[in-house]
N, C-alpha and C positions, 0 to 999 in steps of 0.2 A: 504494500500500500504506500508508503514513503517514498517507493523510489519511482512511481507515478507520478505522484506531485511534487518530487523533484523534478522529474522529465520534461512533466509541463510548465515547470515555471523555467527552465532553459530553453523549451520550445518558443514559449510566448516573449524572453526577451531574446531572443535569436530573431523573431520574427519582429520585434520590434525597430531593433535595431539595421536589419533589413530595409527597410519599411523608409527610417529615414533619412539611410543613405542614398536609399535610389528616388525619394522625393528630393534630395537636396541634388542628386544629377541632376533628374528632373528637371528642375529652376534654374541649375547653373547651364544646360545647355538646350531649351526652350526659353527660357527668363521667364517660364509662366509659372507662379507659384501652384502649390499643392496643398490642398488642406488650408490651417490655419496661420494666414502670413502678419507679421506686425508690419509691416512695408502696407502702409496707403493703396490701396487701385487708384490708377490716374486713366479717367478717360479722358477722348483727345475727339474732340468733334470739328471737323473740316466744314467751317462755314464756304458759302460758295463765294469767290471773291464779288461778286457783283450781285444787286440785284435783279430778277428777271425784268425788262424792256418791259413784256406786258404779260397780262393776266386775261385769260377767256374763262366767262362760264357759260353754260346749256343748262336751259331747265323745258320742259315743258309745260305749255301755256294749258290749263283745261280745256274741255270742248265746248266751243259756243251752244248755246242756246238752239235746241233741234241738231246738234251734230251728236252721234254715237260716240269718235274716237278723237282724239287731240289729232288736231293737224296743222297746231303751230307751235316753232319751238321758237326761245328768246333769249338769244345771246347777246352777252353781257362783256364789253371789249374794255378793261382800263389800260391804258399807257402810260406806266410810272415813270417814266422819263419827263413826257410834256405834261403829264399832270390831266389826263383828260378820260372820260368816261363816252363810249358811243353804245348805243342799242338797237338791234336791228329783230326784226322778227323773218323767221323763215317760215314759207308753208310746205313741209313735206311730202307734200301729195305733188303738187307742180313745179319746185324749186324754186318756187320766186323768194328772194330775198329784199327785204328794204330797211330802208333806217325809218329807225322813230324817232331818236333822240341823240343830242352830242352836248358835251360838256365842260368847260372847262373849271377844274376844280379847286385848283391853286389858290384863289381867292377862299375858298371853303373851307380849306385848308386851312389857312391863315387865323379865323375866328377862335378866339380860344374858349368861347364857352356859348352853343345857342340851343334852345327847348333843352337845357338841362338841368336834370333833378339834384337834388342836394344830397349827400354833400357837392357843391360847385369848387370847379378847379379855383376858384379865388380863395372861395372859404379852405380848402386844403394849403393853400399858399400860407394863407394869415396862420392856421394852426404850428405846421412847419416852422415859422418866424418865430410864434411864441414857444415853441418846444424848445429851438437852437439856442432861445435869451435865457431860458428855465437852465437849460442846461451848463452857459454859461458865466450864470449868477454863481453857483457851485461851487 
């Protein structure tokens, strides 16, 4: 009986030891840790150097009044560059394409606060102010 549970406790630190030598290969010639590392994870996200020119969306428009199935879709054109929004509608049954609408939005842009609910970006401004003078009363 003894000489079991000697066997197994040389078996399990044989196996332990095992264990993290070849996690510590492991790391040193993958560099990916194993198990439980004190070394940080660093992820590394690759923004794209620019932003996209422009942005399309498609939605389909429901069916008019007496039609069965949608046969107009409504795309949706921004041009982050010029600052400008267009909308055109397509009917899928004929191909016809037209604009509805164009926009320039730069100006809209611009407005720092309209139809907006509270808290308002001012009233966030003045809190900010008061928090940074609290802070530096201290």
């Amino acid at each position: 009986m003894k000489k079991n549970w000697i066997g197994t406790v040389v078996l399990v630190g044989a196996s332990m030891a095992a264990g993290q030598l070849l996690s510590h290969l492991w790391e040193q010639g993958f560099g990916q840790p194993v198990g439980f590392s004190v070394e940080p994870l660093q992820v590394v996200v690759k923004q794209p150097t620019e932003l996209p020119k422009c942005f399309v969306e498609s939605v389909m428009v429901p069916p008019l009044p007496g039609e069965n199935f949608p046969r107009l879709r409504l795309y949706t054109v921004v041009d982050t560059e010029l600052k400008k929004i267009a909308l055109f509608h397509a009917d899928i049954t004929t191909g016809k394409l037209w604009l509805l609408s164009t926009r320039n939005i730069q100006p809209d842009l611009m407005i720092d606060q309209y139809n907006a609910t509270s808290p308002l970006p001012s009233e966030l401004v003045q809190e900010y102010q008061r928090l940074a003078t609290e802070k530096n009363m201290r």
